[in-house]
VMD Tcl script that draws the C-alpha trace (Angstrom):
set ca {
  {-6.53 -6.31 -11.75}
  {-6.16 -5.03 -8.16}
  {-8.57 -3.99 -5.94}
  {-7.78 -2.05 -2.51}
  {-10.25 -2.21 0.45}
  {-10.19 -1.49 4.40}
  {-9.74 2.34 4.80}
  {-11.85 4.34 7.22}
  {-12.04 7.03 9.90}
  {-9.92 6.47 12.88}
  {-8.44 8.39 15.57}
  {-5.31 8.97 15.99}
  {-3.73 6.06 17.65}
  {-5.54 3.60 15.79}
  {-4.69 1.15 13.10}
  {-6.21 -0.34 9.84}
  {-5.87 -3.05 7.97}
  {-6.02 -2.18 3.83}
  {-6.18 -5.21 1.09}
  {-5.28 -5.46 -2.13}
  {-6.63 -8.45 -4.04}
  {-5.18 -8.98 -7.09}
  {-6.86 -11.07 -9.88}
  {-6.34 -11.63 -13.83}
  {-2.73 -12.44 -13.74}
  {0.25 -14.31 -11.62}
  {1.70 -11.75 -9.57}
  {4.24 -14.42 -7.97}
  {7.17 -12.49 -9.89}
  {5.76 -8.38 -8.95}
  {6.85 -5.85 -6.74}
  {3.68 -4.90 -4.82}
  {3.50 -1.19 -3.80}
  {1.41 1.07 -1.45}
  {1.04 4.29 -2.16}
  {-0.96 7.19 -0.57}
  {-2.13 10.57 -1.94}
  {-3.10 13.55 0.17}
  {-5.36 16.51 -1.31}
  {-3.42 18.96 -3.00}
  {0.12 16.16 -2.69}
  {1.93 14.37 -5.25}
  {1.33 10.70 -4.55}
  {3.76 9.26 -2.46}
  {5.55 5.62 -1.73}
  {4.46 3.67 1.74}
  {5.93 1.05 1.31}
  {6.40 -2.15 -1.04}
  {6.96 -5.95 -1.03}
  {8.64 -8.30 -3.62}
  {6.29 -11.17 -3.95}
  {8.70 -14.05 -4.58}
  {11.02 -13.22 -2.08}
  {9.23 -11.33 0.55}
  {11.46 -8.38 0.88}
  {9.62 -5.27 2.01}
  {10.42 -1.52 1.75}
  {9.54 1.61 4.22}
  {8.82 5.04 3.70}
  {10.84 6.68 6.71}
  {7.50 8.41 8.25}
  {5.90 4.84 8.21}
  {8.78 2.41 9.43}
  {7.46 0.75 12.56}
  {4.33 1.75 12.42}
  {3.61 -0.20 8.94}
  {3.74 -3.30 8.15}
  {3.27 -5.00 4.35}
  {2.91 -8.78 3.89}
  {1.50 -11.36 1.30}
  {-0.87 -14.04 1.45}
  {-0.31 -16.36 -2.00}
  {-2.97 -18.22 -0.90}
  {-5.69 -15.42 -0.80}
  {-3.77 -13.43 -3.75}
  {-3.93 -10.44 -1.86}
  {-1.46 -7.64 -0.16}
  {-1.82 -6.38 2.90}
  {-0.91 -3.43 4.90}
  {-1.53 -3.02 8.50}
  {-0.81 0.57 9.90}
  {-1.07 1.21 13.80}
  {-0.21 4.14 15.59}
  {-1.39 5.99 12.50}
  {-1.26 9.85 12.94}
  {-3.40 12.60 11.21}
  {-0.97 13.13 9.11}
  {-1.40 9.74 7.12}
  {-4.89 10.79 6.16}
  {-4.76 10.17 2.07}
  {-6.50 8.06 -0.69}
  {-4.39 4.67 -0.49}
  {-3.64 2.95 -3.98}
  {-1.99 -0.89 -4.25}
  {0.08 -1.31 -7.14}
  {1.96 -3.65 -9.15}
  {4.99 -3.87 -11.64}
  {7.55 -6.80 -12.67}
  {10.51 -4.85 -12.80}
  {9.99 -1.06 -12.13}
  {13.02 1.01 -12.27}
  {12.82 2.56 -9.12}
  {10.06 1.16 -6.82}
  {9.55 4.38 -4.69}
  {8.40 6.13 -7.79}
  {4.55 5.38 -8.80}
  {5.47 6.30 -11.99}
  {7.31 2.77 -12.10}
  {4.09 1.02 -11.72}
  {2.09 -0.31 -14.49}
  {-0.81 -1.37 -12.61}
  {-3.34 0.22 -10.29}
  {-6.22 -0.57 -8.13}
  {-8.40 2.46 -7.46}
  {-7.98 3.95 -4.01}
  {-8.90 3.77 -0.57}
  {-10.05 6.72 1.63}
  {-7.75 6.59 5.08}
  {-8.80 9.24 7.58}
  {-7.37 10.06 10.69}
  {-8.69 12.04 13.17}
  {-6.77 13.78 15.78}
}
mol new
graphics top color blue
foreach p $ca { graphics top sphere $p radius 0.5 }
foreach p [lrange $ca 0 end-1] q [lrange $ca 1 end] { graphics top cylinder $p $q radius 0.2 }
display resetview
């Protein structure tokens, strides 16, 4: 099970800090995603980490703004977004999959957690 957290309503500028607990099963072996969804947009990749080995993965319109990490110790996923612009205002979803085929694609992912609002004001 995964559950998201720490959207809001920020200005442009500003950063957040989402969550995404997981629970229910070992996720030591996933690929943890991010993934946002504007009204009206296909849902999109953000970016991703590999839990074992720690390598992460960018969307182009988040790299350096963005960061992903891990804690194993508090089972959750984090993503901390500065500079954010307007145009990252979307529902934010964590996911999770052992081995998806392509890990930009949320179609990949087996699990969800439900979403978190994001919006950024300009």
């Amino acid at each position: 099970q995964l559950q998201a957290c720490g959207g809001g309503s920020v200005q442009a500028g500003g950063s957040l800090k989402l969550a995404c607990a997981v629970s229910g099963r070992t996720f030591s072996s996933y690929i943890m995603g991010w993934f946002r969804q504007a009204p009206g947009k296909e849902r999109d990749f953000v970016s991703a980490i590999r839990w074992g080995g720690g390598s992460t993965y960018y969307a182009d319109s988040v790299k350096g703004r963005f960061t992903i990490s891990r804690d194993s110790d508090e089972n959750t996923v984090y993503l901390q977004m500065n500079s954010l612009k307007p145009e990252d205002t979307a529902v934010y979803y964590c996911a999770a999959d052992l081995r998806p085929g392509n890990l930009y694609v949320p179609g990949a992912y087996v699990f969800w957690g439900q979403g978190t609002q994001v919006t950024v004001s300009s």
